[in-house]
py3Dmol code that shows the C-alpha trace and the ligand (Angstrom):
import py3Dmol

protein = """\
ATOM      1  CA  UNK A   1       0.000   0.000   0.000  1.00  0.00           C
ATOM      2  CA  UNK A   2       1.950   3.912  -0.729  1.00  0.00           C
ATOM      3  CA  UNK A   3       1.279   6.347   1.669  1.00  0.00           C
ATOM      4  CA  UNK A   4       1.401   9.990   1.228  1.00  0.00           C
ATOM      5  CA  UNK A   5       0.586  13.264   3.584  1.00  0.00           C
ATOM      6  CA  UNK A   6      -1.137  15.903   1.499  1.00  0.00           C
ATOM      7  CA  UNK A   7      -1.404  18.156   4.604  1.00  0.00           C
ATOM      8  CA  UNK A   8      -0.244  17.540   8.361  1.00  0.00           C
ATOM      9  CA  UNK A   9      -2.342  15.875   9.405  1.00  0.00           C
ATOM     10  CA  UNK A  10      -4.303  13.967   6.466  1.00  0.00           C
ATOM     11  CA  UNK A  11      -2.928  10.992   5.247  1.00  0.00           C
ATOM     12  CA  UNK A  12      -3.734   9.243   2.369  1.00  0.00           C
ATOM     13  CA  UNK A  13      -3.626   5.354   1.122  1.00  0.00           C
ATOM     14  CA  UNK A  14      -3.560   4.120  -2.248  1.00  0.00           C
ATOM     15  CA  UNK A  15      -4.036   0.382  -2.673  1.00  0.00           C
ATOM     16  CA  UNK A  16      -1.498  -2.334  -4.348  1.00  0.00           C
ATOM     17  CA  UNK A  17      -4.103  -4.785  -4.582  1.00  0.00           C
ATOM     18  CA  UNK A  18      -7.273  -3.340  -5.892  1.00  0.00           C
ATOM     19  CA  UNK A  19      -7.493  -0.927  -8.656  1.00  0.00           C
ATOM     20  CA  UNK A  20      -5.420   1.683  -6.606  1.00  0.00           C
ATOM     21  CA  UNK A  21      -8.403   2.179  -4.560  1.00  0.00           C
ATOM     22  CA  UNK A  22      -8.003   4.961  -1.706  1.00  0.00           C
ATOM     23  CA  UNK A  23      -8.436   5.869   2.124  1.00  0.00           C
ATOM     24  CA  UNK A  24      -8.078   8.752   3.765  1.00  0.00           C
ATOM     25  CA  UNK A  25      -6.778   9.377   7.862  1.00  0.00           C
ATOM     26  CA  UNK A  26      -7.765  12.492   9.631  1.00  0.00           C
ATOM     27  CA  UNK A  27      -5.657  12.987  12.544  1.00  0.00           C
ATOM     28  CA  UNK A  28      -6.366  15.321  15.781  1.00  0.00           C
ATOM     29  CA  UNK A  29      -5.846  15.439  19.434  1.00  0.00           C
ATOM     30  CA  UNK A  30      -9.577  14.573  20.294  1.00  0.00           C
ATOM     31  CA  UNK A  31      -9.196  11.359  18.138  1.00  0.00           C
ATOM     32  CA  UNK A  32      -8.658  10.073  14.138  1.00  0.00           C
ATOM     33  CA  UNK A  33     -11.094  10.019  11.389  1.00  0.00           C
ATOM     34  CA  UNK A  34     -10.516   7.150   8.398  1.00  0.00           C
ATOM     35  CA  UNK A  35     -12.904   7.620   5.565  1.00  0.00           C
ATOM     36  CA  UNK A  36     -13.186   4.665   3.164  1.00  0.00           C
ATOM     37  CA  UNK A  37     -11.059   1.419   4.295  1.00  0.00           C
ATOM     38  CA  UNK A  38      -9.415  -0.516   1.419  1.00  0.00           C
ATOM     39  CA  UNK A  39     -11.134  -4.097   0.426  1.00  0.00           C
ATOM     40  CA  UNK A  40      -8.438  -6.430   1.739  1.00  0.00           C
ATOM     41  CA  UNK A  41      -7.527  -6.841   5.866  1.00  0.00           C
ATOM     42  CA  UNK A  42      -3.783  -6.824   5.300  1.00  0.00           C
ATOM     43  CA  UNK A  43      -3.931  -3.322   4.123  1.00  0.00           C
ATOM     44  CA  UNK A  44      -6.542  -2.136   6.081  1.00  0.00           C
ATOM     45  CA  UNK A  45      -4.630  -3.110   9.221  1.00  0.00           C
ATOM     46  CA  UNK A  46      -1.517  -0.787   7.908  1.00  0.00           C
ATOM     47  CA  UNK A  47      -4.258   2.203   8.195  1.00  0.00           C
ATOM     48  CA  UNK A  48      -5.361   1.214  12.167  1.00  0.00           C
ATOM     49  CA  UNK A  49      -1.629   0.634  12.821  1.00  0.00           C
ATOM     50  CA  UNK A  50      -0.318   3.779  11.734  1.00  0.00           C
ATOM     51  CA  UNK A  51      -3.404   5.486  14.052  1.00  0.00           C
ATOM     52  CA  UNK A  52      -3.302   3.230  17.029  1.00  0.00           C
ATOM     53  CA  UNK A  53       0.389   2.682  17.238  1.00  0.00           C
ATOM     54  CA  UNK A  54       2.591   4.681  15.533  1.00  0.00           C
ATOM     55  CA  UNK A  55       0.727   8.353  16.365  1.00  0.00           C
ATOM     56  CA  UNK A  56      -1.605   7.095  19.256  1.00  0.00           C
ATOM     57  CA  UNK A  57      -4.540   8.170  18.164  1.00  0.00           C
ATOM     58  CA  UNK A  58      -7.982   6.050  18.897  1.00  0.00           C
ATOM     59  CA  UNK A  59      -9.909   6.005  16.041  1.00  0.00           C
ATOM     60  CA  UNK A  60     -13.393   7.688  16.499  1.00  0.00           C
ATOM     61  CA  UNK A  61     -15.153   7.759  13.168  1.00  0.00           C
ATOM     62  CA  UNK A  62     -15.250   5.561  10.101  1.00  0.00           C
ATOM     63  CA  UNK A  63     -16.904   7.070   7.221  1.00  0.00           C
ATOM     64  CA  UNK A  64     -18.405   4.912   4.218  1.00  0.00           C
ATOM     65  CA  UNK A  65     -18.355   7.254   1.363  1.00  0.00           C
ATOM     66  CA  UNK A  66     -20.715   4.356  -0.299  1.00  0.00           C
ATOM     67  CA  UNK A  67     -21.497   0.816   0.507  1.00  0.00           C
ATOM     68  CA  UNK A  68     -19.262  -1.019  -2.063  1.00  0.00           C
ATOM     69  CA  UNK A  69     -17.262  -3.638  -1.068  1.00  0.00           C
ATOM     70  CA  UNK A  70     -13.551  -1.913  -1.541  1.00  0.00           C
ATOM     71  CA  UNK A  71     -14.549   0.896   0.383  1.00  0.00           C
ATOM     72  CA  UNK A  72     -16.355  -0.497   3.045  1.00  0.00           C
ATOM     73  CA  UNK A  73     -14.818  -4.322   3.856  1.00  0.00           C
ATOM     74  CA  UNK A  74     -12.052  -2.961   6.149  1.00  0.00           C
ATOM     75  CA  UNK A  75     -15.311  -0.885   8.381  1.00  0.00           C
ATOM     76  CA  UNK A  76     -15.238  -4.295  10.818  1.00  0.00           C
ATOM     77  CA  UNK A  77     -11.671  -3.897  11.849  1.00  0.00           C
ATOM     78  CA  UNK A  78     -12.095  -0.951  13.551  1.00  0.00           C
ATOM     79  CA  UNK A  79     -14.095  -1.327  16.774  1.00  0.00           C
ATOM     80  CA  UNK A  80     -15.560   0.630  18.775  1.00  0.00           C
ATOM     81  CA  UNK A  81     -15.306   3.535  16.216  1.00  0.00           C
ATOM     82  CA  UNK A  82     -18.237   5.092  15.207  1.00  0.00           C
ATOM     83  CA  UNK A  83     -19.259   4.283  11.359  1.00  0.00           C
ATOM     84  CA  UNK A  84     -20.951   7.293   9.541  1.00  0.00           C
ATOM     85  CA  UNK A  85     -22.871   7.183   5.985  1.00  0.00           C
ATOM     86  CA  UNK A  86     -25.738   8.260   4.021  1.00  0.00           C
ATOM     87  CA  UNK A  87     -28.648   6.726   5.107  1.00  0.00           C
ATOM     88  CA  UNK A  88     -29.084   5.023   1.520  1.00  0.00           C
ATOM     89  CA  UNK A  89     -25.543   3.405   2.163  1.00  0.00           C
ATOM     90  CA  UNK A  90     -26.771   1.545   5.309  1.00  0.00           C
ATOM     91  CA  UNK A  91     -29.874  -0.014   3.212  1.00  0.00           C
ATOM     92  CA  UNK A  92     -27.681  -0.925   0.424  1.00  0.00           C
ATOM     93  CA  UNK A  93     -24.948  -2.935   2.930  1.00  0.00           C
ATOM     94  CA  UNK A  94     -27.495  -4.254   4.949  1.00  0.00           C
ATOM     95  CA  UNK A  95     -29.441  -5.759   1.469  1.00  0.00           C
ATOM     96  CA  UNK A  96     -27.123  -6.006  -1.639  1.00  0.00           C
ATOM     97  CA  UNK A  97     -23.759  -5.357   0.298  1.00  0.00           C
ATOM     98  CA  UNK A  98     -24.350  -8.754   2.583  1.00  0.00           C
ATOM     99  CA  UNK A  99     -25.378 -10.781  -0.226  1.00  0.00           C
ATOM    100  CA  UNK A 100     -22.227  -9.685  -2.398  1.00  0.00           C
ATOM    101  CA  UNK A 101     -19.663 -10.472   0.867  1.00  0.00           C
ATOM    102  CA  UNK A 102     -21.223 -14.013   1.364  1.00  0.00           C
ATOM    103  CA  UNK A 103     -19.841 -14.541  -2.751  1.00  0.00           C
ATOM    104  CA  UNK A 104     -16.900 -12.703  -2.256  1.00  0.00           C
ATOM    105  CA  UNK A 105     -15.840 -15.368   0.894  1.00  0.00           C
ATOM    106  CA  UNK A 106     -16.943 -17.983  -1.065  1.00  0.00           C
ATOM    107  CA  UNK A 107     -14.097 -17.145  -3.311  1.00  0.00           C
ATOM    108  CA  UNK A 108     -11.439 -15.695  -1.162  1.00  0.00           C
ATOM    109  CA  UNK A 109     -10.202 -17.016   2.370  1.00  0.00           C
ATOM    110  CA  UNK A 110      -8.273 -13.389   2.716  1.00  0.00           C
ATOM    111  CA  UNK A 111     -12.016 -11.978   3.521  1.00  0.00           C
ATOM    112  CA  UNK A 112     -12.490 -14.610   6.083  1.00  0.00           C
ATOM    113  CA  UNK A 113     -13.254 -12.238   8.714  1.00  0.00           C
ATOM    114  CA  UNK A 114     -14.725  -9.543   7.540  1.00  0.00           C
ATOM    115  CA  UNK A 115     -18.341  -8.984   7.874  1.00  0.00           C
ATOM    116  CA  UNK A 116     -20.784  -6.097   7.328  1.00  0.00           C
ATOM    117  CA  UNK A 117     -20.582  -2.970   9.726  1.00  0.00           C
ATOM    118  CA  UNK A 118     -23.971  -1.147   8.903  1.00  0.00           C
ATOM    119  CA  UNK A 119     -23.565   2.819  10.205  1.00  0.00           C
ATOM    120  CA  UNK A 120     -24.945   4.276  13.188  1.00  0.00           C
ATOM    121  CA  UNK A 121     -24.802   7.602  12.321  1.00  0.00           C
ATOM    122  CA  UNK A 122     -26.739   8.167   8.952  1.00  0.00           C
ATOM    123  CA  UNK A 123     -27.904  11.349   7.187  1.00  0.00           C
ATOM    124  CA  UNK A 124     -30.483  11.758   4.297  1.00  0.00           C
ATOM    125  CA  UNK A 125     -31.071  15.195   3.062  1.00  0.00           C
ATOM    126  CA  UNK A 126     -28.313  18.113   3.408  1.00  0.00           C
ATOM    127  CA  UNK A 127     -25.188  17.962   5.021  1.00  0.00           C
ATOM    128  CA  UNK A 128     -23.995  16.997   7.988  1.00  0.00           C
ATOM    129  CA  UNK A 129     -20.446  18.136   9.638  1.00  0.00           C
ATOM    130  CA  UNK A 130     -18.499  16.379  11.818  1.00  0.00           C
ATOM    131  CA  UNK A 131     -16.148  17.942  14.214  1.00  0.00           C
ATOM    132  CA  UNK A 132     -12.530  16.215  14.875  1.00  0.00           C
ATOM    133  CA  UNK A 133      -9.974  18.729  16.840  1.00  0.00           C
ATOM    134  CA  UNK A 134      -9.945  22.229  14.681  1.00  0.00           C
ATOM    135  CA  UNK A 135     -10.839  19.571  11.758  1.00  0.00           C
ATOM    136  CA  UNK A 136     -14.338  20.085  10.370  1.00  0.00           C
ATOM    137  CA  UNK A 137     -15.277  17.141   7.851  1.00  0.00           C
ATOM    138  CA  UNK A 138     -18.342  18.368   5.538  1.00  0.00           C
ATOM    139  CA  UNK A 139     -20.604  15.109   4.558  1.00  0.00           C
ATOM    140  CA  UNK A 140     -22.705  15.965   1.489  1.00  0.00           C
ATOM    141  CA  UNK A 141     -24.553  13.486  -0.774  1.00  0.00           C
ATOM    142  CA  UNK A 142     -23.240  13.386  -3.988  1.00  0.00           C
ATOM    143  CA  UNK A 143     -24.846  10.909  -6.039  1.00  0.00           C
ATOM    144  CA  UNK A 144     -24.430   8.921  -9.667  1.00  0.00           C
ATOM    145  CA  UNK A 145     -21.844   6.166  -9.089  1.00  0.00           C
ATOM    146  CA  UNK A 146     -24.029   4.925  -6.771  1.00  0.00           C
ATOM    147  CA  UNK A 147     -27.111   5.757  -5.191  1.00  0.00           C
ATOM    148  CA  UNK A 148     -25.579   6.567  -1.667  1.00  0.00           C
ATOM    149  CA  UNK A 149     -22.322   8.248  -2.506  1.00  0.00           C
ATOM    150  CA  UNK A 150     -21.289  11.210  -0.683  1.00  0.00           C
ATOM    151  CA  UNK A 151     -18.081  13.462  -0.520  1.00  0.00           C
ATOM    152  CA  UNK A 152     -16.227  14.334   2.048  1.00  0.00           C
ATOM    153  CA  UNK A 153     -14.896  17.899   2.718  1.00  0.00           C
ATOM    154  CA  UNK A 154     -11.682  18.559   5.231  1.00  0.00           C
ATOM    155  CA  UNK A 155     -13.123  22.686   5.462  1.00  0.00           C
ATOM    156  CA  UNK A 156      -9.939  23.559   7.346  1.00  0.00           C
ATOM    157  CA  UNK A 157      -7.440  22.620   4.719  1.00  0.00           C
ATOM    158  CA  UNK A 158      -9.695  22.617   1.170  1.00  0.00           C
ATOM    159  CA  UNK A 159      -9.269  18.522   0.986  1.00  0.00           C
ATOM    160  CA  UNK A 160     -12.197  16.869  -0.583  1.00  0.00           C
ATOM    161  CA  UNK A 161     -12.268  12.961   0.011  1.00  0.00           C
ATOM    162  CA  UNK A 162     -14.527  12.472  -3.803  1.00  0.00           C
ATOM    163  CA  UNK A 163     -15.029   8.712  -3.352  1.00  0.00           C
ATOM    164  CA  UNK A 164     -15.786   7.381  -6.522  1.00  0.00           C
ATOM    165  CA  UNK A 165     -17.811  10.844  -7.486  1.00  0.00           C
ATOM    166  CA  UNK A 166     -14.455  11.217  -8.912  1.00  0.00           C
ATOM    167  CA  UNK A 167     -12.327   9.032 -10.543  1.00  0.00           C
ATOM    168  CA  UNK A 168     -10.396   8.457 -13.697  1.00  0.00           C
ATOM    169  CA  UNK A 169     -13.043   7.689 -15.847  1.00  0.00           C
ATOM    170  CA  UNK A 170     -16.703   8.455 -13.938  1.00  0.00           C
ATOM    171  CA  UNK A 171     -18.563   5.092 -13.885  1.00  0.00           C
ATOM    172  CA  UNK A 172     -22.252   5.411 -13.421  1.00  0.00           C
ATOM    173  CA  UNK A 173     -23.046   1.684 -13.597  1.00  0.00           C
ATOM    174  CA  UNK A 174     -24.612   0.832 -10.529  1.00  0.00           C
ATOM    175  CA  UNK A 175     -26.024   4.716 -10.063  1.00  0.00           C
ATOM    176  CA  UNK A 176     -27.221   7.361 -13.065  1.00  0.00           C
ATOM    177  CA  UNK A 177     -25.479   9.506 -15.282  1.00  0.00           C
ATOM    178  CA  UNK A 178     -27.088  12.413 -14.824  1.00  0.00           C
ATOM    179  CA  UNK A 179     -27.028  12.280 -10.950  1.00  0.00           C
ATOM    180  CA  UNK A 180     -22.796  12.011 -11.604  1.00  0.00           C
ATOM    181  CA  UNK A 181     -22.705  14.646 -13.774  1.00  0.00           C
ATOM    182  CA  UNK A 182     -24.502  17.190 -11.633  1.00  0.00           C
ATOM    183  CA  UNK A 183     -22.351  15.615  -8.446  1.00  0.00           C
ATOM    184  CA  UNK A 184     -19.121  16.721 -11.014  1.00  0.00           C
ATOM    185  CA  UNK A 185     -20.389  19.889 -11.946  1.00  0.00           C
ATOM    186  CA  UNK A 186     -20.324  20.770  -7.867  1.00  0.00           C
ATOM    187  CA  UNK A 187     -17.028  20.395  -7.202  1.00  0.00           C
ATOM    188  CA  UNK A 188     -15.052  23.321  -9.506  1.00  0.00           C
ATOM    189  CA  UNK A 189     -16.948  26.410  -6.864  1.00  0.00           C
ATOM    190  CA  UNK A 190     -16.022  24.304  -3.989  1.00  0.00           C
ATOM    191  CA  UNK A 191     -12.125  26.049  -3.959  1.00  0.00           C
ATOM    192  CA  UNK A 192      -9.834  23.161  -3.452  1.00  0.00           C
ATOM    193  CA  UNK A 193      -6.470  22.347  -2.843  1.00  0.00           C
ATOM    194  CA  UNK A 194      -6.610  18.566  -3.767  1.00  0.00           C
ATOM    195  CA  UNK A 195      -9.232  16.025  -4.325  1.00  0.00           C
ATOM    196  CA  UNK A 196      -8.740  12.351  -3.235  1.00  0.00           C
ATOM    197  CA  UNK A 197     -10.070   9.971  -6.234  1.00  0.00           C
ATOM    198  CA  UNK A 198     -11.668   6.891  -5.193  1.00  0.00           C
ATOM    199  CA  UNK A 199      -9.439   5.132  -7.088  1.00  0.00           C
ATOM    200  CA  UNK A 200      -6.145   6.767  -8.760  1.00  0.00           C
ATOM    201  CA  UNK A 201      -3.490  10.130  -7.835  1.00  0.00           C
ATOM    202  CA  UNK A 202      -4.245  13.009  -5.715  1.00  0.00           C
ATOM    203  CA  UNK A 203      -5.441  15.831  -7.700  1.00  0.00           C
ATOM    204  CA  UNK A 204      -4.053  18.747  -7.067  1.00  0.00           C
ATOM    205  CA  UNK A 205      -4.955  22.277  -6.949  1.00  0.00           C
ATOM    206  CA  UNK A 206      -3.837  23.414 -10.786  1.00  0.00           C
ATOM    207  CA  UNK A 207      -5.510  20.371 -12.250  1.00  0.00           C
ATOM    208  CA  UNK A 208      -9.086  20.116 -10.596  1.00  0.00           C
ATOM    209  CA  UNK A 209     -10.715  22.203 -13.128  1.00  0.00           C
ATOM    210  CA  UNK A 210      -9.360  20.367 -15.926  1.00  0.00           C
ATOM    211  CA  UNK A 211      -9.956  16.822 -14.444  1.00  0.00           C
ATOM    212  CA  UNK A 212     -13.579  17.467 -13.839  1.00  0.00           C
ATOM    213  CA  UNK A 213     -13.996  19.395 -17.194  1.00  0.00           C
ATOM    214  CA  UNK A 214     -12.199  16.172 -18.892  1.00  0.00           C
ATOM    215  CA  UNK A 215     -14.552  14.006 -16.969  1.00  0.00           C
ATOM    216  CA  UNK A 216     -17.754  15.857 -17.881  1.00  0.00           C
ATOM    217  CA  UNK A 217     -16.913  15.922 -21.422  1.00  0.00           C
ATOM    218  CA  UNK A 218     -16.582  12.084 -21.171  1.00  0.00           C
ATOM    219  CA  UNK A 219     -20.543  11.995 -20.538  1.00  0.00           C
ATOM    220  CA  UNK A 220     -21.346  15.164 -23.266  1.00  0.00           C
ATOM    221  CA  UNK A 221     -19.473  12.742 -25.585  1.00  0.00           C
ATOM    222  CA  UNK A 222     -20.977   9.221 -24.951  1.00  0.00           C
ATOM    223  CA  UNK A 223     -24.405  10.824 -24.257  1.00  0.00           C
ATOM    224  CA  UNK A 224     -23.985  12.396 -27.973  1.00  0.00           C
ATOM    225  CA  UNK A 225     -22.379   9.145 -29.460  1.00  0.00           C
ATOM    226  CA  UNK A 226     -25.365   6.583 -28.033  1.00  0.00           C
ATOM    227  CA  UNK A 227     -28.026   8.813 -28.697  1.00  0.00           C
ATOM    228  CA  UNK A 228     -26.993   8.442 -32.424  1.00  0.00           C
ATOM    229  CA  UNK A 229     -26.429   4.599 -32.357  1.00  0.00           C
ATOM    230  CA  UNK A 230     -29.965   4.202 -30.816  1.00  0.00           C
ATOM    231  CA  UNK A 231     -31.750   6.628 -33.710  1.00  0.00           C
ATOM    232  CA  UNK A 232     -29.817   4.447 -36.273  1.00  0.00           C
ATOM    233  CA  UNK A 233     -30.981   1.811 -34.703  1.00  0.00           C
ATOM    234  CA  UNK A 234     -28.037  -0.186 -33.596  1.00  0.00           C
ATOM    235  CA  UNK A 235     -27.875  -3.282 -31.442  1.00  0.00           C
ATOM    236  CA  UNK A 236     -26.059  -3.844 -27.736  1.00  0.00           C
ATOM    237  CA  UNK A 237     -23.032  -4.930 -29.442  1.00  0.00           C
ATOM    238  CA  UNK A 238     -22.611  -2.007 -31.444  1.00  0.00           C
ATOM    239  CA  UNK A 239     -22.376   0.018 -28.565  1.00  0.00           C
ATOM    240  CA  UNK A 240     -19.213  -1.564 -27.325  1.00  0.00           C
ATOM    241  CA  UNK A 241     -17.506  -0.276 -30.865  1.00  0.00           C
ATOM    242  CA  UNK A 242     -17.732   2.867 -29.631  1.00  0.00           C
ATOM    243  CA  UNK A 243     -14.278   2.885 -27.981  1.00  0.00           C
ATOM    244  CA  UNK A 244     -13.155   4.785 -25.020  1.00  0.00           C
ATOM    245  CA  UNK A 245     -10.420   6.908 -26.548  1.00  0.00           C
ATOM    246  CA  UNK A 246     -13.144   8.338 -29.065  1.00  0.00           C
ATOM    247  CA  UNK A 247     -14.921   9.884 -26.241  1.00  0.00           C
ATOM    248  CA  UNK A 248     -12.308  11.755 -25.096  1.00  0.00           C
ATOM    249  CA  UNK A 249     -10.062   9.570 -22.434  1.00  0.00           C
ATOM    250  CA  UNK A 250      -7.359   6.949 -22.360  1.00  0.00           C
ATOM    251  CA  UNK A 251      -6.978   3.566 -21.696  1.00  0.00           C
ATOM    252  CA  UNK A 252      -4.311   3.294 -19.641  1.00  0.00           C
ATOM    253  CA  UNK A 253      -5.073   4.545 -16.207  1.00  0.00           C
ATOM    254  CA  UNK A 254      -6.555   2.224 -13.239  1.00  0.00           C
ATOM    255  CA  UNK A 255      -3.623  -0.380 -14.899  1.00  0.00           C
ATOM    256  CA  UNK A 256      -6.434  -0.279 -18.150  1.00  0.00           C
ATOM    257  CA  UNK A 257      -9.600  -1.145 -15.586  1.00  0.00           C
ATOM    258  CA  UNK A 258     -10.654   2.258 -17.225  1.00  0.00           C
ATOM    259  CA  UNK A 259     -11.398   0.492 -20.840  1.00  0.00           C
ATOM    260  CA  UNK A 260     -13.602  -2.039 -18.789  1.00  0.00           C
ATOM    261  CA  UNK A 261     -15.274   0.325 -16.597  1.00  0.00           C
ATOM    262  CA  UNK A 262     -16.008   1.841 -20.315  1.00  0.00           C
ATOM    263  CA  UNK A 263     -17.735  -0.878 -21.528  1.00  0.00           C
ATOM    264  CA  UNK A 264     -19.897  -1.611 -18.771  1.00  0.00           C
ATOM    265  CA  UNK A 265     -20.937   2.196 -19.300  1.00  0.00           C
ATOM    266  CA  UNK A 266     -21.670   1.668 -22.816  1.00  0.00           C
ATOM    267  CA  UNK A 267     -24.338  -1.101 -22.104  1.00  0.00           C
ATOM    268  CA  UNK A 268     -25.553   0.720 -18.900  1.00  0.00           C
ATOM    269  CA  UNK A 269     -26.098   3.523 -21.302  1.00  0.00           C
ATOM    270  CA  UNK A 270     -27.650   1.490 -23.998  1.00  0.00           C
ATOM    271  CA  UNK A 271     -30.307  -0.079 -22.454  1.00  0.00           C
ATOM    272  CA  UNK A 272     -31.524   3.030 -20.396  1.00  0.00           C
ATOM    273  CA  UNK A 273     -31.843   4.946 -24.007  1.00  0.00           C
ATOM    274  CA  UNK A 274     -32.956   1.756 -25.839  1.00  0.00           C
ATOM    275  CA  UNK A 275     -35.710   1.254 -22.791  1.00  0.00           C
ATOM    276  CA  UNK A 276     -36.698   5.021 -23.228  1.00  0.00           C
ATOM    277  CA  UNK A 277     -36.997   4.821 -26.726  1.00  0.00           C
ATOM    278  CA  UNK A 278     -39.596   1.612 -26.993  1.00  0.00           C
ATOM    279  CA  UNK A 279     -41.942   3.831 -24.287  1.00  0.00           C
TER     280      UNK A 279
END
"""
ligand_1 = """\
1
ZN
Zn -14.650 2.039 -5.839
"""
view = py3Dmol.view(width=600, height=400)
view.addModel(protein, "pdb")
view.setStyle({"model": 0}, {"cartoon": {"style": "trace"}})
view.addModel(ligand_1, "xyz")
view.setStyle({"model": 1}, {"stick": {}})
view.zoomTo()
view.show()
């Protein structure tokens, strides 16, 4: 797992064993945040060692910044901390998130012992803040890669933990695109000095606006490009010619997972328009 320090006390975590997915450790006197907790124990277990041990902190809140598994699996190994979510993210563990971790076991002794950790402290409309130290972390719903994601704003030092609101490539599979594309067009006002992808690098201050901008024009240009393979009447398979550098990005980040995550958007997209257009 890499660690880095984008401020003094916020840490970041980039995973070495799934799709360089992140986690983020707020650190004050009264008591450490984590928000989001890597899918796999091993590396999870750096994150509570480097709080517990190494700066003696007890960690006091664990925040889900949505219920899918390689954010949320490592949630169990902290005890006694308080888990915090959208209130959406506690019905989706508690229903699609338990079924997926009893198939997930079933193929991998390294998940063992991990079991669901539904929040205790849920919000549903708003924002809520949560107050750590001088550290005030902003919880806002920001939906479209899933139905219960939310962002996570450090106020004090302009940080904003995105979750997968931002990554790479946006992926709107198991949420809507036009819920992630309003959730993208929120952060640019916010004034940032880096955003934490849910996956992938830091972004820092001087390339926010372009990120986003490149991430929006992703969905301009695959909402343009399916709406004209549906009119010409195209089939499912067509849509997965239209390939991901002609709508604007490349393949290579995520070690390629972007050209899948693609794909998956392509159908996703296809049969929401294709559904739309037979009503
Ligand atoms: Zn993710």
């Amino acid at each position: 797992m890499l660690r880095e320090r984008v401020s003094d006390d916020v840490h970041i975590f980039t995973s070495e064993l799934y799709a360089q997915v992140t986690a983020g450790l707020i650190v004050s006197p009264d008591g450490a945040a984590v928000i989001d907790t890597m899918a796999f124990p091993s590396e999870t277990l750096e994150i509570l060692d480097l709080a517990q041990n190494k700066l003696n902190v007890p960690v006091k809140y664990v925040i889900n910044t949505h219920y899918h598994a390689d954010h949320t699996y490592g949630t169990c190994l902290f005890k006694g901390a308080e888990v915090v979510a959208h209130r959406k993210c506690h019905d989706l563990l508690n229903t699609v998130g338990r079924r997926g971790l009893k198939e997930a076991k079933a193929d991998n002794p390294a998940l063992d012992k991990i079991e669901v950790i539904l929040p205790d402290l849920v919000f549903s409309r708003g924002q809520i803040e949560l107050h750590l130290g001088k550290k005030t972390l902003a919880l806002t719903h920001s939906p479209g890669h899933s139905p219960d994601s939310i962002t996570v704003l450090v106020k004090e030092d302009r940080i904003l933990f995105a979750g997968d609101t931002m990554m790479p490539l946006p992926y709107f599979v198991d949420g809507s695109m036009d819920d992630i594309y309003r959730s993208l067009q929120a952060i640019p006002p916010m004034g940032l000095e880096n955003i934490v992808q849910g996956h992938g690098e830091v972004i820092l201050r001087g390339e926010i606006d372009e990120a986003v901008r490149s991430n929006l024009r992703y969905l301009d240009n695959i909402r343009r490009k399916m709406e004209r393979l549906i009119e010409k009447g195209k089939s499912r398979e067509d849509a997965l010619e239209i390939d991901i550098e002609s709508c604007g990005k490349s393949r290579i980040p995520l070690s390629g997972l972007v050209a899948r995550l693609h794909q998956r958007n392509m159908l996703a997209l296809y049969d929401q328009y294709s559904k739309k257009k037979a009503r």
